[in-house]
Short mmCIF file of the C-alpha atoms (twelve columns), coordinates in Angstrom:
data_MODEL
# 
_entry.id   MODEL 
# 
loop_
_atom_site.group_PDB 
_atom_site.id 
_atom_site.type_symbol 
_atom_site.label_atom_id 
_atom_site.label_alt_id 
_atom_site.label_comp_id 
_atom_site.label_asym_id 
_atom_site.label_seq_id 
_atom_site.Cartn_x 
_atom_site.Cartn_y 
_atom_site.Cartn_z 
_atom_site.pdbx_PDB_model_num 
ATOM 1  C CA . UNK A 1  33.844 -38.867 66.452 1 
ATOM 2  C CA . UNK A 2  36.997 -37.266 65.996 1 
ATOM 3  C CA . UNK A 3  37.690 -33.983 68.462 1 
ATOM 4  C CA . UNK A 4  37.547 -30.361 66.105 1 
ATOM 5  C CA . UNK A 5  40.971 -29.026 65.537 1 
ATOM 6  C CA . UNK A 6  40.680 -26.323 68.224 1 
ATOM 7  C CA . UNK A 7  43.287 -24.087 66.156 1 
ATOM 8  C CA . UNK A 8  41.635 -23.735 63.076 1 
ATOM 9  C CA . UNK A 9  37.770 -25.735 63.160 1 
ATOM 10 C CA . UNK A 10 35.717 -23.245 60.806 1 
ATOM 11 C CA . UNK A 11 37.804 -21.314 59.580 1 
ATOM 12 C CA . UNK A 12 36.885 -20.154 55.979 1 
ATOM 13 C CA . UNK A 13 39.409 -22.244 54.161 1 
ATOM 14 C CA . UNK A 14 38.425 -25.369 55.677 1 
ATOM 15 C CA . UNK A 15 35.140 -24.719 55.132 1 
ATOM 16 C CA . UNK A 16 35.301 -23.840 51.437 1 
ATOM 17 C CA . UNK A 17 37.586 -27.257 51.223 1 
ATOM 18 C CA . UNK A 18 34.655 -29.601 52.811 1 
ATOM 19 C CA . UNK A 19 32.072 -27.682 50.438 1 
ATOM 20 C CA . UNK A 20 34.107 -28.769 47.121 1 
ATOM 21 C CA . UNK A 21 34.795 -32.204 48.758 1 
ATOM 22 C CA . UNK A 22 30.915 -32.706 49.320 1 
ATOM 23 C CA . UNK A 23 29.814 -30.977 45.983 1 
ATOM 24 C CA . UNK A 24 32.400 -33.069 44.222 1 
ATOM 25 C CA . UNK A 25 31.881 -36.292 45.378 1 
ATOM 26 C CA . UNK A 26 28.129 -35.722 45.266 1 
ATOM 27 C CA . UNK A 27 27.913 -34.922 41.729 1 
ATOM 28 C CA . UNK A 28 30.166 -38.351 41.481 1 
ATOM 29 C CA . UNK A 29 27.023 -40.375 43.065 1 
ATOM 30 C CA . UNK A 30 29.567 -41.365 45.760 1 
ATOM 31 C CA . UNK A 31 28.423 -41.554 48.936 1 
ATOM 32 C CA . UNK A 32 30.520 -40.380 52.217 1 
ATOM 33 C CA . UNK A 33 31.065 -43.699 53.585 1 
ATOM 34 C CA . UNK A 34 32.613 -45.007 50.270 1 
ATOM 35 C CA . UNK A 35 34.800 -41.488 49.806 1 
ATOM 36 C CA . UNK A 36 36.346 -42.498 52.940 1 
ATOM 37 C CA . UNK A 37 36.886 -46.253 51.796 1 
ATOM 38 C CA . UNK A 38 38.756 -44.977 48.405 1 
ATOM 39 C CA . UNK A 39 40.287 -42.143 50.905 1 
ATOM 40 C CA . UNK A 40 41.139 -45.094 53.241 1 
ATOM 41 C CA . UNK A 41 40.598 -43.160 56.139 1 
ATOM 42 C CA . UNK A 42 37.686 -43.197 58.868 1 
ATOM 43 C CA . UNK A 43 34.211 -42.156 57.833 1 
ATOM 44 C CA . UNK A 44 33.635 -39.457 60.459 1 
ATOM 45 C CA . UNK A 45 36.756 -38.234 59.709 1 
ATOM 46 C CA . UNK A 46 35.513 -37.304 56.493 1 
ATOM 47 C CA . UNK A 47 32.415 -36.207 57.971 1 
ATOM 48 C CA . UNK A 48 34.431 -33.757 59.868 1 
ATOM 49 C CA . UNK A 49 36.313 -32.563 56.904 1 
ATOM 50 C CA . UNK A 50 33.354 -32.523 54.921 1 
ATOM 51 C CA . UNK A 51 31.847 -30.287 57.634 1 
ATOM 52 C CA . UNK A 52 35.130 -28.200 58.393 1 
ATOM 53 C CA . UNK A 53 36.099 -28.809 61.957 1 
ATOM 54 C CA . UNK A 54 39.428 -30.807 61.138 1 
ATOM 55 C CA . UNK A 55 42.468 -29.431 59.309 1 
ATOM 56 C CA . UNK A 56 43.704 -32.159 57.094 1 
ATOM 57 C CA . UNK A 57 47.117 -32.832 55.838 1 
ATOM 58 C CA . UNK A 58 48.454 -32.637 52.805 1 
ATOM 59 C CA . UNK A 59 48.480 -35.996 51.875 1 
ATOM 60 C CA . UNK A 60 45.024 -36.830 53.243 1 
ATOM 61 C CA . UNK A 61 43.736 -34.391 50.851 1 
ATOM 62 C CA . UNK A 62 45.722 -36.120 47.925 1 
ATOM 63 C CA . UNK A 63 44.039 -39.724 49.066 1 
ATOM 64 C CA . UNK A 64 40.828 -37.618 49.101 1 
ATOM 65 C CA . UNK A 65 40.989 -36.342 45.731 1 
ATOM 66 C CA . UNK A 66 42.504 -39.446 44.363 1 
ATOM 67 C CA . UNK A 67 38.977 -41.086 45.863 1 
ATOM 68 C CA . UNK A 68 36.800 -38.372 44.369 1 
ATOM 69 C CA . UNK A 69 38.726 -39.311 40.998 1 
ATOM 70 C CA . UNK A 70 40.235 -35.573 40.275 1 
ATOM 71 C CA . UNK A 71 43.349 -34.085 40.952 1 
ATOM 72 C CA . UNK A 72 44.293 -32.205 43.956 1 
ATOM 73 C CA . UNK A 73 44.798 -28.702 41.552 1 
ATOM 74 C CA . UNK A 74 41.113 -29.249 40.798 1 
ATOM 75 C CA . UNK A 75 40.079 -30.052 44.338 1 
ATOM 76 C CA . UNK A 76 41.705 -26.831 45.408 1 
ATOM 77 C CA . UNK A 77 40.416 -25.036 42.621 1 
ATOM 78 C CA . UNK A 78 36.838 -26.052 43.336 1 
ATOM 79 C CA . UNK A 79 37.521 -24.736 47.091 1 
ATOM 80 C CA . UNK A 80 38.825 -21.610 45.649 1 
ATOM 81 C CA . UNK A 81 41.968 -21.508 47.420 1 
# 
């Protein structure tokens, strides 16, 4: 599992962005595992995304959106950020 981004795990942003990743993909029908396959990045990766310990970069969350099927403006949007 990957280690927590000591810097910034929880903090309110990252939080808000794994709750609009999860709520997104879930009203999608896609599960995590498959996110991460259309992300093409590791699945507990995601998981800690998803969960907000890790502070992803910019393009991971444009491979992330691309696999959820929206754009990142919505993505961040549905975060409220």
């Amino acid at each position: 599992m990957p280690i927590a981004s000591p810097k910034h795990a929880l903090d309110p942003a990252l939080l808000a962005l794994g709750r609009a990743i999860q709520s997104l993909r879930k009203a999608r029908g896609i599960s995590q595992e498959e996110l991460a396959h259309r992300s093409h990045i590791d699945r507990s990766y995601m998981s800690s995304i998803e969960r907000g310990t890790q502070n992803p970069g910019v393009m991971t969350v444009v491979q992330i959106a691309d696999g959820i099927g929206v754009s990142m403006a919505c993505l961040i949007a549905e975060a409220g950020l």
